[in-house]
Biopython code that builds the backbone (N, CA, C, O; Angstrom):
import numpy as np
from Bio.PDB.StructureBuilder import StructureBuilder

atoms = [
    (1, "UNK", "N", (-21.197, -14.947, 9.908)),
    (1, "UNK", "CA", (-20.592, -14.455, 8.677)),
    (1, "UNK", "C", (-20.041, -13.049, 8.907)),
    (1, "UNK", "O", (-20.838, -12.383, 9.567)),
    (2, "UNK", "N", (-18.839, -12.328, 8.546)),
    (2, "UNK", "CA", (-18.039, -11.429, 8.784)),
    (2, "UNK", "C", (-18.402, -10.923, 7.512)),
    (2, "UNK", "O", (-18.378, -11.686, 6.547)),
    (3, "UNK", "N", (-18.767, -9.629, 7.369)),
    (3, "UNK", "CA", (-18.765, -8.829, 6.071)),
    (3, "UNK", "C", (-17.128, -7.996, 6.003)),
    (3, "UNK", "O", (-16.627, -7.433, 6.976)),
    (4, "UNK", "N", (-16.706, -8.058, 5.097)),
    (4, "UNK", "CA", (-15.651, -7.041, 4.856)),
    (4, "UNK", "C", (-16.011, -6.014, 3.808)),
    (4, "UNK", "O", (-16.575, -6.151, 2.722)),
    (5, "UNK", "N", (-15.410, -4.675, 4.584)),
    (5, "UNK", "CA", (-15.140, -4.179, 3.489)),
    (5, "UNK", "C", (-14.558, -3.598, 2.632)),
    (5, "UNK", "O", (-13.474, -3.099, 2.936)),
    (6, "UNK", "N", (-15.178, -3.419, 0.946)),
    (6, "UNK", "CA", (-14.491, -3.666, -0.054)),
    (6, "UNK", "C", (-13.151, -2.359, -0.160)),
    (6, "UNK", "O", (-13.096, -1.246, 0.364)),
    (7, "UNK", "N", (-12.323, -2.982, -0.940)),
    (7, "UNK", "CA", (-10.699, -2.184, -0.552)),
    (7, "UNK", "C", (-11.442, -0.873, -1.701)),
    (7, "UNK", "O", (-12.161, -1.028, -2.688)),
    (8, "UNK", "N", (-10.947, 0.290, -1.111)),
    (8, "UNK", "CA", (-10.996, 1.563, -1.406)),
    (8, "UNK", "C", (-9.730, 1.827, -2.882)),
    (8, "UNK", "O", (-9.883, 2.510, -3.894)),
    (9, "UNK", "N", (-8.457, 0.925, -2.425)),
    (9, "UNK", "CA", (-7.432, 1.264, -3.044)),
    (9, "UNK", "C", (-6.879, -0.223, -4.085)),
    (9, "UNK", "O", (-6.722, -1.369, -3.663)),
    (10, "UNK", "N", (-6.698, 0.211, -5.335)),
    (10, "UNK", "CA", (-6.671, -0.555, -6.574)),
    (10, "UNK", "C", (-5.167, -1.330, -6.091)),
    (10, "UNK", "O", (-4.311, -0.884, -5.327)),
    (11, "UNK", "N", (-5.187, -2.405, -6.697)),
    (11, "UNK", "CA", (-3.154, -2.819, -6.858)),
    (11, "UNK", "C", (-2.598, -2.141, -8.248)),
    (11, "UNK", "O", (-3.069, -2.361, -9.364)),
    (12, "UNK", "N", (-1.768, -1.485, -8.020)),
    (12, "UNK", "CA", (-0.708, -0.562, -8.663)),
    (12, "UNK", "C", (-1.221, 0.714, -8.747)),
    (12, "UNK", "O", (-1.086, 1.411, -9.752)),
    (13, "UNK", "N", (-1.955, 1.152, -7.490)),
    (13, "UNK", "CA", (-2.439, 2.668, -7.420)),
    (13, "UNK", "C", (-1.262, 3.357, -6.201)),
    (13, "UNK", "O", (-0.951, 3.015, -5.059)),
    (14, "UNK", "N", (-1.041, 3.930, -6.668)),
    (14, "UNK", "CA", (0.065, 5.524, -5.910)),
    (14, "UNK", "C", (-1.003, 6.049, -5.014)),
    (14, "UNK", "O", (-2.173, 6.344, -5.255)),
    (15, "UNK", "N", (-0.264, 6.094, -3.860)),
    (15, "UNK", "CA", (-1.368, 6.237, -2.406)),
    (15, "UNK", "C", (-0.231, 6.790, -1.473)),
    (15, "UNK", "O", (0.841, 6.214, -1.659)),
    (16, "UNK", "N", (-0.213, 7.667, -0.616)),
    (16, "UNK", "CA", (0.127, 8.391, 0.108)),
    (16, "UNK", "C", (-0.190, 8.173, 1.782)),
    (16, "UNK", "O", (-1.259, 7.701, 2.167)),
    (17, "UNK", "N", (0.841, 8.566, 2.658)),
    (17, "UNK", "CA", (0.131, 8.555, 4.142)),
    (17, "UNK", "C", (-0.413, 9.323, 4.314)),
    (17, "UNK", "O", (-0.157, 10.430, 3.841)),
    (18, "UNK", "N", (-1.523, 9.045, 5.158)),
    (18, "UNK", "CA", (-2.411, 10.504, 5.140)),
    (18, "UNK", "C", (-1.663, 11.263, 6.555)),
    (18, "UNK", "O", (-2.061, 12.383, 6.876)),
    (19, "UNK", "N", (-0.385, 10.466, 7.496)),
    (19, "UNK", "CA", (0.398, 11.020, 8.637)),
    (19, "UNK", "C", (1.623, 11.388, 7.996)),
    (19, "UNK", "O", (2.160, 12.493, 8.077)),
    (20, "UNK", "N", (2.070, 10.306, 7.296)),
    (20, "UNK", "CA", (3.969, 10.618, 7.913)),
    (20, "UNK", "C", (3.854, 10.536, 6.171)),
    (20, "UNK", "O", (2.964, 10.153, 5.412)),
    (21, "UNK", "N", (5.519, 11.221, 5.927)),
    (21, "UNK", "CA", (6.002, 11.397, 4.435)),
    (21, "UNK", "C", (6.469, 10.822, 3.686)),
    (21, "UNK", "O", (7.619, 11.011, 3.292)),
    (22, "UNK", "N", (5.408, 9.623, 3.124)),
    (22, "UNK", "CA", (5.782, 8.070, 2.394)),
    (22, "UNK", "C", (4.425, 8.058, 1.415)),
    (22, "UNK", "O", (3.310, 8.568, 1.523)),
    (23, "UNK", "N", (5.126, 7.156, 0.324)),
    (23, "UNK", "CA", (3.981, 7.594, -0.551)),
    (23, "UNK", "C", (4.584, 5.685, -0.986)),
    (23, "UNK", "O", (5.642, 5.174, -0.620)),
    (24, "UNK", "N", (3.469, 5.025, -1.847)),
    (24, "UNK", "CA", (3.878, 3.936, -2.537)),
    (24, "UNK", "C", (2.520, 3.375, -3.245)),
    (24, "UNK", "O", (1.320, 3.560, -3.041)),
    (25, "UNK", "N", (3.447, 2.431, -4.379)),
    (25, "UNK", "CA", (2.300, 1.471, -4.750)),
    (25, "UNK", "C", (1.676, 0.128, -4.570)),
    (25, "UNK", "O", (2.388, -0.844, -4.822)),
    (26, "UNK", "N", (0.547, -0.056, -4.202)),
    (26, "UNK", "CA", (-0.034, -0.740, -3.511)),
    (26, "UNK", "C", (0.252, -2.318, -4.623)),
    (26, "UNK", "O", (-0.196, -2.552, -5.745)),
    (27, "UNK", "N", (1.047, -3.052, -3.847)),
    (27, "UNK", "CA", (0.836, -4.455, -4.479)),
    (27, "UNK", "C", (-0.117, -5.990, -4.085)),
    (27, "UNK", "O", (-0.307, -7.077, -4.630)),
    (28, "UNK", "N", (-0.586, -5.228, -2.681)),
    (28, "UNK", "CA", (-1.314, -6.888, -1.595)),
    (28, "UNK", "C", (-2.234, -5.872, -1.123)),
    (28, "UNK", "O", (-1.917, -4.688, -1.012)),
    (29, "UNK", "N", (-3.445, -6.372, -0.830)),
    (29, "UNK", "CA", (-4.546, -5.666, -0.166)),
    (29, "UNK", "C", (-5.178, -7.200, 1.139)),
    (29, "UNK", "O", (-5.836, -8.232, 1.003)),
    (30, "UNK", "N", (-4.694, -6.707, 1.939)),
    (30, "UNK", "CA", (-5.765, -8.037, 3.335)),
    (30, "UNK", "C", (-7.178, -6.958, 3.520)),
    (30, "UNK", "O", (-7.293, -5.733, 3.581)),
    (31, "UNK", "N", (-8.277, -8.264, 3.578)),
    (31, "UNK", "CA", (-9.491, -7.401, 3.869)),
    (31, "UNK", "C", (-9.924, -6.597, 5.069)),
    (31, "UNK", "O", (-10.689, -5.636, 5.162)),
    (32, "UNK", "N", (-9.173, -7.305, 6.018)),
    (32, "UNK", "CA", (-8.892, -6.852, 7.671)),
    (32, "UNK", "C", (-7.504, -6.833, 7.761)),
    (32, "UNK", "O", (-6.761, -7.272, 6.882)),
    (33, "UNK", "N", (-7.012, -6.156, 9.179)),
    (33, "UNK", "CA", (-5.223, -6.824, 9.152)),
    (33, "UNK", "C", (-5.574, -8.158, 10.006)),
    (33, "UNK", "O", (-6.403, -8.663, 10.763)),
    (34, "UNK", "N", (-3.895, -8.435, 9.091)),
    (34, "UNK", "CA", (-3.887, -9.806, 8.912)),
    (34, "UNK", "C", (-2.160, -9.515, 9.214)),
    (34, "UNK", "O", (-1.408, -9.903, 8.321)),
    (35, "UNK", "N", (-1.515, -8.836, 10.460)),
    (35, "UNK", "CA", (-0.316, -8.606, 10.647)),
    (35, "UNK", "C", (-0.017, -9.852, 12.348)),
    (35, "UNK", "O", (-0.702, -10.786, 12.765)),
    (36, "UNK", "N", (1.163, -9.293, 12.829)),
    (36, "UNK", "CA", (0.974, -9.669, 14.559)),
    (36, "UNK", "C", (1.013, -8.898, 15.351)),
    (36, "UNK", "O", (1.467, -7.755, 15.406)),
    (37, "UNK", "N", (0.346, -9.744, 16.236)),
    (37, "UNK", "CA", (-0.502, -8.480, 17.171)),
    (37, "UNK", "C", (0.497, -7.435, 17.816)),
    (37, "UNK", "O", (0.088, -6.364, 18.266)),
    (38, "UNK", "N", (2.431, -7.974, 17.842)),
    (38, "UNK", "CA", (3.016, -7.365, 18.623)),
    (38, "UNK", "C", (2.958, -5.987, 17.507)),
    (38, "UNK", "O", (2.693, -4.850, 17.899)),
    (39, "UNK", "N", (3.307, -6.391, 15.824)),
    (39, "UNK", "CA", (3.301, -5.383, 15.488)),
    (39, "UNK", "C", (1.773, -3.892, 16.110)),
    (39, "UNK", "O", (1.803, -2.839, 16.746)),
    (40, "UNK", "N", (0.925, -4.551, 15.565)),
    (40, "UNK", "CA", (-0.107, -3.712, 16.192)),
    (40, "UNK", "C", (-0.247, -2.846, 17.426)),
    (40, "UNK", "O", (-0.722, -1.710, 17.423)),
    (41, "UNK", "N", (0.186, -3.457, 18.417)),
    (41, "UNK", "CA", (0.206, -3.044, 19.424)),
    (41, "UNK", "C", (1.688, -2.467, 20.035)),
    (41, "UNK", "O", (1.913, -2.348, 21.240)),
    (42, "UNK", "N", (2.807, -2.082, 18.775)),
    (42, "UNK", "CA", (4.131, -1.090, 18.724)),
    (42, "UNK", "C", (3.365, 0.094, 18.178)),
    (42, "UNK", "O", (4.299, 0.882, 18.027)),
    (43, "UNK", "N", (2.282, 0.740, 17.782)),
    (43, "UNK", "CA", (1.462, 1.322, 17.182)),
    (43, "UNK", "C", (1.493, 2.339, 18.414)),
    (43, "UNK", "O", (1.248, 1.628, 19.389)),
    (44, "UNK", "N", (1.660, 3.555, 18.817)),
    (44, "UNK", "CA", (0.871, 4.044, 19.810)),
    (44, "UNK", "C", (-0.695, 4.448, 19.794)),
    (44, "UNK", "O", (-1.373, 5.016, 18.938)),
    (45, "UNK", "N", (-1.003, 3.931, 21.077)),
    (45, "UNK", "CA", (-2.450, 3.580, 21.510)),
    (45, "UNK", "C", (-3.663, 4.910, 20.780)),
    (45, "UNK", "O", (-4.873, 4.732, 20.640)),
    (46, "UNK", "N", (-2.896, 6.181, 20.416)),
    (46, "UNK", "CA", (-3.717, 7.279, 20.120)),
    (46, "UNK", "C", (-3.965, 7.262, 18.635)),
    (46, "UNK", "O", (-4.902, 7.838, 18.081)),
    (47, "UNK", "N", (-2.955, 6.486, 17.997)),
    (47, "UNK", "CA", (-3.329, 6.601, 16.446)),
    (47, "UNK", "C", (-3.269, 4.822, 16.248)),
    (47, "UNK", "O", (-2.765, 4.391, 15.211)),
    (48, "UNK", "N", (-3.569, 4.276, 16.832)),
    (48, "UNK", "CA", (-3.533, 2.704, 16.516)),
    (48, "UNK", "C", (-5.418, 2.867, 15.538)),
    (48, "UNK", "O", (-6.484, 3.310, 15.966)),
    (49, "UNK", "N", (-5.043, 2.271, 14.158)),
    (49, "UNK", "CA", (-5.881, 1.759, 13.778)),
    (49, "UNK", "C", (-6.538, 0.950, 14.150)),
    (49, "UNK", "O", (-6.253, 0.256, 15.126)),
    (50, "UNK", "N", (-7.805, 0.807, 13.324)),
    (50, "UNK", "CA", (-8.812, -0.175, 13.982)),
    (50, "UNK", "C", (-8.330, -1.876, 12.839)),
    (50, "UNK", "O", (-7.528, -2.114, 11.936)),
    (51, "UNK", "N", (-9.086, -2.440, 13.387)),
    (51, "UNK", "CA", (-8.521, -4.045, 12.858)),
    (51, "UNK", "C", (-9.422, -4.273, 11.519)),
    (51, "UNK", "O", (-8.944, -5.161, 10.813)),
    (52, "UNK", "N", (-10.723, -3.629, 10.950)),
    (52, "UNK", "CA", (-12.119, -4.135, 10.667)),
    (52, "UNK", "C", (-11.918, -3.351, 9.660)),
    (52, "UNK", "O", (-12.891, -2.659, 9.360)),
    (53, "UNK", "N", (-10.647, -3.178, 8.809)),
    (53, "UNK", "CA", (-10.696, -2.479, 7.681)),
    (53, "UNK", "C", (-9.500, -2.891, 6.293)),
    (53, "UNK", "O", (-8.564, -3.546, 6.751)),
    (54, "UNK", "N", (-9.396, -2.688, 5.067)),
    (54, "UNK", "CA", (-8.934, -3.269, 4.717)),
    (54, "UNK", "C", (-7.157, -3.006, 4.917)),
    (54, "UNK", "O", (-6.630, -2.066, 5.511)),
    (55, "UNK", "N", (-6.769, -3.658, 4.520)),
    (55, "UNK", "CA", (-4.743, -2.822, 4.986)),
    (55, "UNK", "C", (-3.896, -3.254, 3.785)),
    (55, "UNK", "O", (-4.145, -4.091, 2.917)),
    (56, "UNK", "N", (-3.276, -2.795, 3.889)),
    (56, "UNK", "CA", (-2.495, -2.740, 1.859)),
    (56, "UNK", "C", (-1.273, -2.504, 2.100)),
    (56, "UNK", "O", (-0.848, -1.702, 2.932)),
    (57, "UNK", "N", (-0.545, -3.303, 1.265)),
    (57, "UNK", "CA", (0.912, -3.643, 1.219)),
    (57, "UNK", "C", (1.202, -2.735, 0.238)),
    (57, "UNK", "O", (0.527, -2.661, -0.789)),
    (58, "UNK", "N", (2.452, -1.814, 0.533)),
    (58, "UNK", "CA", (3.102, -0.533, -0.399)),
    (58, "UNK", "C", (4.683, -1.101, -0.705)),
    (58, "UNK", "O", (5.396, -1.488, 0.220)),
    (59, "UNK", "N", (4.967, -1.099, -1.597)),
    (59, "UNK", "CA", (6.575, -0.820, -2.466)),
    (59, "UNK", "C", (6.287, 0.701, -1.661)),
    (59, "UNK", "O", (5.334, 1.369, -2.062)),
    (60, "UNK", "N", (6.932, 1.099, -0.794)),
    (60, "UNK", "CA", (6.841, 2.639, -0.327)),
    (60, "UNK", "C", (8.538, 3.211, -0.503)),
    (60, "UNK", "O", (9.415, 2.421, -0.852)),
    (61, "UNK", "N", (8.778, 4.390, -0.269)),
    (61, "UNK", "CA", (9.500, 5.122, -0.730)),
    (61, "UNK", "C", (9.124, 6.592, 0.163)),
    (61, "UNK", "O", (8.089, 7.259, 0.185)),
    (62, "UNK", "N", (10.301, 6.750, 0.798)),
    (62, "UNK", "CA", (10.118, 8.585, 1.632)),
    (62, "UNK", "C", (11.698, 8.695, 0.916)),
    (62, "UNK", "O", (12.472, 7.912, 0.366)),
    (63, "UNK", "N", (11.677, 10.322, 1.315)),
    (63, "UNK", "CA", (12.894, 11.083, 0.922)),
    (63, "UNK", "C", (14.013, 10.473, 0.796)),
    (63, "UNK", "O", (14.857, 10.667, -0.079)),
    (64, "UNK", "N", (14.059, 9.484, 1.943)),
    (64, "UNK", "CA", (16.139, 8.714, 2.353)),
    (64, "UNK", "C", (15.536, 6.893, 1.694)),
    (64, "UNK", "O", (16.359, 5.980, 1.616)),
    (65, "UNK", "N", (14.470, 6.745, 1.413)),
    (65, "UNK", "CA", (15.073, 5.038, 1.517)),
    (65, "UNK", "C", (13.589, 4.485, 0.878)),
    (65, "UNK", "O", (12.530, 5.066, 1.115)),
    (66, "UNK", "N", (13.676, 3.450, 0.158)),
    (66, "UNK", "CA", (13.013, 2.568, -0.018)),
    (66, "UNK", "C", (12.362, 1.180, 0.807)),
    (66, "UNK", "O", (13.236, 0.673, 1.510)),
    (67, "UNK", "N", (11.431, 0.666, 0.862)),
    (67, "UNK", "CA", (10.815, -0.221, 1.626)),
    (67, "UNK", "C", (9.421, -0.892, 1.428)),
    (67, "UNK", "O", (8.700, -0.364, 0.580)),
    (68, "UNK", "N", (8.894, -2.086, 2.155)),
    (68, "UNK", "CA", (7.454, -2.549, 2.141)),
    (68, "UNK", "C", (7.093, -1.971, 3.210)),
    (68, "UNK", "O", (7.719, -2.138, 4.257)),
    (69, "UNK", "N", (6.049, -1.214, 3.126)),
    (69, "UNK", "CA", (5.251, -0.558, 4.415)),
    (69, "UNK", "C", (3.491, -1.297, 4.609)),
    (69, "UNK", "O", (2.874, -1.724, 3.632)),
    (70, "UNK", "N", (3.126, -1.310, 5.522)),
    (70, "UNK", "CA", (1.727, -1.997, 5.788)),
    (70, "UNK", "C", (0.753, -1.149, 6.259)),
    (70, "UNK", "O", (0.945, -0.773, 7.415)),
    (71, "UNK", "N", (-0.249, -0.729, 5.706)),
    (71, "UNK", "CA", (-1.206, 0.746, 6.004)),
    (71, "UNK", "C", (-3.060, 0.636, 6.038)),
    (71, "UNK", "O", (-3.661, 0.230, 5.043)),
    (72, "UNK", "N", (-3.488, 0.880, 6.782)),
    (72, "UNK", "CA", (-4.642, 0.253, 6.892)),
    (72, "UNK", "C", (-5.269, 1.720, 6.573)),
    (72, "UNK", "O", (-5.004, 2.778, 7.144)),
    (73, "UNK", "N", (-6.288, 1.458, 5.367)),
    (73, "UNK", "CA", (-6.638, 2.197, 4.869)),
    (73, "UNK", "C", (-7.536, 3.634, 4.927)),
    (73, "UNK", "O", (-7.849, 4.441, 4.051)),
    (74, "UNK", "N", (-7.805, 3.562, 6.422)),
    (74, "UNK", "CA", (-8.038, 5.061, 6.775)),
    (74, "UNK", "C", (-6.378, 5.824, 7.074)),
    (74, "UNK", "O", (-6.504, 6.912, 7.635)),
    (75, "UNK", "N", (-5.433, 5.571, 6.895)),
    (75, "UNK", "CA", (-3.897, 6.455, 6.639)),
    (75, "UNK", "C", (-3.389, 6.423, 5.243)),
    (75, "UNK", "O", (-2.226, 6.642, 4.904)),
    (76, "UNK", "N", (-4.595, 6.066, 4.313)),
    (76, "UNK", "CA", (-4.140, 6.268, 3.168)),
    (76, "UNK", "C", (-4.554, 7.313, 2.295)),
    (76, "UNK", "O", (-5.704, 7.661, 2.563)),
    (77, "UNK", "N", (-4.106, 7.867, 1.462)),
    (77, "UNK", "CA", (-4.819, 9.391, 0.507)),
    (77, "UNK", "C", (-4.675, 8.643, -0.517)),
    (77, "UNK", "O", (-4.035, 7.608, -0.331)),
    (78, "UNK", "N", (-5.178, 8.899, -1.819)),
    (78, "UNK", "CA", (-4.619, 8.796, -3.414)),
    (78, "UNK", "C", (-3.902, 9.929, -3.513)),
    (78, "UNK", "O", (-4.163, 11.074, -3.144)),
    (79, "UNK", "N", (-2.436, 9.209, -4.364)),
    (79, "UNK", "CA", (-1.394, 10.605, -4.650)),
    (79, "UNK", "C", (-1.300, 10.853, -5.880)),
    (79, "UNK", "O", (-1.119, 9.950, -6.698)),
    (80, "UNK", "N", (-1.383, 11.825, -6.136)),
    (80, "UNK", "CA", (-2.162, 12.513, -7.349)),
    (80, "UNK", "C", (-1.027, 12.899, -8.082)),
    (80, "UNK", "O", (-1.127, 13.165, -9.280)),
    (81, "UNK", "N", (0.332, 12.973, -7.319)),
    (81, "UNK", "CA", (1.364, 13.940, -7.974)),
    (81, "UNK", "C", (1.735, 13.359, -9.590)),
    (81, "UNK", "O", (1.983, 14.265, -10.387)),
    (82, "UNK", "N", (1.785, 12.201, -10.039)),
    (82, "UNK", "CA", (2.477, 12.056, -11.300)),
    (82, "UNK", "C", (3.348, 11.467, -10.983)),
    (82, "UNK", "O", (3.597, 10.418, -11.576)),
    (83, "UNK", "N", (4.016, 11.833, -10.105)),
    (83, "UNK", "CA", (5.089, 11.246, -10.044)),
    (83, "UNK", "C", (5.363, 10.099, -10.173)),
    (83, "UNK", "O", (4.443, 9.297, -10.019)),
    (84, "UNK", "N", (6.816, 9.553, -10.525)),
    (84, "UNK", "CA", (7.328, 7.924, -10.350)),
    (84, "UNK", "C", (7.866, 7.621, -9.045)),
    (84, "UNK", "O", (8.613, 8.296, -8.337)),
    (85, "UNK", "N", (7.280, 6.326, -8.828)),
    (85, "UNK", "CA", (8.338, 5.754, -7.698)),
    (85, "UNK", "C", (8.666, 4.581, -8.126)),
    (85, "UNK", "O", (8.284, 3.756, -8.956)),
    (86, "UNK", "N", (10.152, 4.831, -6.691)),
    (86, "UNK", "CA", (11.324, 4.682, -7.584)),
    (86, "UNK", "C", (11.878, 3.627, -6.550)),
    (86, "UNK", "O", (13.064, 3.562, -6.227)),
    (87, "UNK", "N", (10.828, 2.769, -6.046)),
    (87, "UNK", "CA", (10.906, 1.204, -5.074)),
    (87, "UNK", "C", (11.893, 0.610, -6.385)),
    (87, "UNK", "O", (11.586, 0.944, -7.530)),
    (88, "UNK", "N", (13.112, -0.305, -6.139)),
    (88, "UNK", "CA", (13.720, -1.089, -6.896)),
    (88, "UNK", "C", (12.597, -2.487, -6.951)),
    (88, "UNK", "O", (12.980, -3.529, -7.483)),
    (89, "UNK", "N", (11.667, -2.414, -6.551)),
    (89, "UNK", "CA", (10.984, -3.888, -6.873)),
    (89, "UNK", "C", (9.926, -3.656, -8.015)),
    (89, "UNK", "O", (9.351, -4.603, -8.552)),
    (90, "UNK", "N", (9.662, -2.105, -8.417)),
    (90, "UNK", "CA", (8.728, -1.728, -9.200)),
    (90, "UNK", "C", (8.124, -2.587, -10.721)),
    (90, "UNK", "O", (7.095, -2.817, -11.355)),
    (91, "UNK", "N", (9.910, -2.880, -10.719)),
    (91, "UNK", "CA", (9.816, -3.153, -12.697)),
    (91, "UNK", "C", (9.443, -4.904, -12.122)),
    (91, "UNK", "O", (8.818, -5.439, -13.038)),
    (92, "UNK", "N", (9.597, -5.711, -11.160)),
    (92, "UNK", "CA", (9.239, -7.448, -10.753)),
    (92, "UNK", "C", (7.949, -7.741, -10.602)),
    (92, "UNK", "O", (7.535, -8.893, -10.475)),
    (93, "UNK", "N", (6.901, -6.239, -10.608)),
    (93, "UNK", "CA", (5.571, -6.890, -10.240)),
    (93, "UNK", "C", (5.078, -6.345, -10.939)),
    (93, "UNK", "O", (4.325, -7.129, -11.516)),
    (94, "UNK", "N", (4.914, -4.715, -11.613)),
    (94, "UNK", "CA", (4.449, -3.904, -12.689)),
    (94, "UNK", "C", (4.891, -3.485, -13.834)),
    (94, "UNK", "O", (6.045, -3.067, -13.921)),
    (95, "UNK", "N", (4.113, -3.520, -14.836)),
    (95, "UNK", "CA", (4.000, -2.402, -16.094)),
    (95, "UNK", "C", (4.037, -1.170, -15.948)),
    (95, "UNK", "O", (3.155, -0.917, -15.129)),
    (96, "UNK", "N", (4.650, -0.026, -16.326)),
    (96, "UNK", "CA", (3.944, 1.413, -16.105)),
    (96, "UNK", "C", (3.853, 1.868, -17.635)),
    (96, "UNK", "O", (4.654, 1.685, -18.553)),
    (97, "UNK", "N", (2.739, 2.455, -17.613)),
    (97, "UNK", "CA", (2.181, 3.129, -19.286)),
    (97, "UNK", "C", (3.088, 4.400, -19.244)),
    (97, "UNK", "O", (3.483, 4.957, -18.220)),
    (98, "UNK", "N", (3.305, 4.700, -20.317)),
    (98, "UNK", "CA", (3.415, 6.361, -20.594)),
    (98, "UNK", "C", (2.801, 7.216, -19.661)),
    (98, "UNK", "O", (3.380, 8.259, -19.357)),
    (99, "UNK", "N", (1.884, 6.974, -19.239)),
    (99, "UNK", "CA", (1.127, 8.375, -18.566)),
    (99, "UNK", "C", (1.458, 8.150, -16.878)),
    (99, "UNK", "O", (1.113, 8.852, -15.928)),
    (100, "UNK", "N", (2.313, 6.815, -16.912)),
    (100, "UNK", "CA", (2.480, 6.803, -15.428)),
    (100, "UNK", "C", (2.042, 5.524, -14.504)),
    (100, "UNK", "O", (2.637, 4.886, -13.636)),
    (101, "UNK", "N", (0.794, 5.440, -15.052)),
    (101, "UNK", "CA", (-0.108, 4.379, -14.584)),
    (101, "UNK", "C", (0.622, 3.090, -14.417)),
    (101, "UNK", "O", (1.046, 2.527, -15.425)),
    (102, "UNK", "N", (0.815, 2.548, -13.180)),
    (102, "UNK", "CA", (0.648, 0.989, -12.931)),
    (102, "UNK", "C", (0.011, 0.158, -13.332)),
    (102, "UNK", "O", (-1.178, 0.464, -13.415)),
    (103, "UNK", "N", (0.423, -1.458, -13.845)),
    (103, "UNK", "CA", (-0.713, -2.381, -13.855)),
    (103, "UNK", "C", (0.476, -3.474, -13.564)),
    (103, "UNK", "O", (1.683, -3.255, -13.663)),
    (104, "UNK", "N", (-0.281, -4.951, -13.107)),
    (104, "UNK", "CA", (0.081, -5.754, -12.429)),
    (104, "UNK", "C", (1.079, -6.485, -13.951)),
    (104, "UNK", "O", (0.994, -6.546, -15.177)),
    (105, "UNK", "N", (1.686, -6.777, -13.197)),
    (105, "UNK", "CA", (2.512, -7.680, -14.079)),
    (105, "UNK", "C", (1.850, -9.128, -14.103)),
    (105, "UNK", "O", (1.448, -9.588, -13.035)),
    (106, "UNK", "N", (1.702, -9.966, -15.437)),
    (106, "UNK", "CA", (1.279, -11.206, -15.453)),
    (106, "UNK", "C", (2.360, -12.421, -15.711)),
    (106, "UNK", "O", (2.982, -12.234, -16.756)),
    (107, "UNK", "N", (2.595, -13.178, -15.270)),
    (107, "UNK", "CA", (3.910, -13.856, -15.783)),
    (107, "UNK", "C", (3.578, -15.137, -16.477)),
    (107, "UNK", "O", (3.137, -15.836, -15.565)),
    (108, "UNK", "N", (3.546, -15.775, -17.479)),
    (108, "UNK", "CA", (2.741, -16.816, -17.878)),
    (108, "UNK", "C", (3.759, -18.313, -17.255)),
    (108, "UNK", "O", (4.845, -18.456, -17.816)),
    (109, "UNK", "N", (3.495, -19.041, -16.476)),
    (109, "UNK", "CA", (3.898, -19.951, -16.095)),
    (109, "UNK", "C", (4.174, -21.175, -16.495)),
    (109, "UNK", "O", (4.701, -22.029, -15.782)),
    (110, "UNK", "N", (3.770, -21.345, -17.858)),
    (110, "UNK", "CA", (3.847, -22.519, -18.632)),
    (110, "UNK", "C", (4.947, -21.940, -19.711)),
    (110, "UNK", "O", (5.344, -22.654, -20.631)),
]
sb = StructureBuilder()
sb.init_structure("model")
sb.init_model(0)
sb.init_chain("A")
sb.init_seg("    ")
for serial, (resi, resn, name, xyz) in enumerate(atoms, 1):
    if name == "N":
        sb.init_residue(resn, " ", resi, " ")
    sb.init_atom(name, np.array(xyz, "f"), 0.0, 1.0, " ", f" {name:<3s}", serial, name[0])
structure = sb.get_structure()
């Protein structure tokens, strides 16, 4: 039996790299990665994460461009700024309240 463990970071929480200058909101959480190995191993060997942790899918956003980024959760911070981001996929999967806050969008299927 494999214990995982439990994700640190909510879906529609604003989370930050804790390296490079990208910030996004988290829509998919894998309990381990769950990527390919080539990606993993394009990683250089000195900051390559470990496999045994959870990794979270970002609507991310840096200065020039929008994107899905994949981040295993020791490179992640909570970003505190307030701010909005401004991923064009934002309004297809979330709500945002007045105060900012994310929540998952529900779509009723019937």
């Amino acid at each position: 039996m494999t214990k995982h463990k439990s994700a640190k970071y909510q879906l529609g929480q604003v989370v930050r790299h804790r390296i490079y200058p990208f910030r996004g909101v988290v829509f998919d959480v894998d309990p381990t990665f769950s990527n390919t190995e080539e990606w993993w191993e394009s990683i250089p060997e000195e900051i390559r994460p470990r496999k045994d942790q959870p990794y979270y899918h970002l609507l991310a956003e840096n200065a020039d461009t929008e994107y899905v980024a994949y981040v295993s959760e020791q490179n992640l911070l909570p970003d505190d700024t307030g701010a909005p981001v401004r991923h064009p996929q934002i309004d297809e999967l979330f709500d945002e309240d007045d105060d900012g806050t994310y929540h998952v969008r529900y779509v009723d299927v019937h």
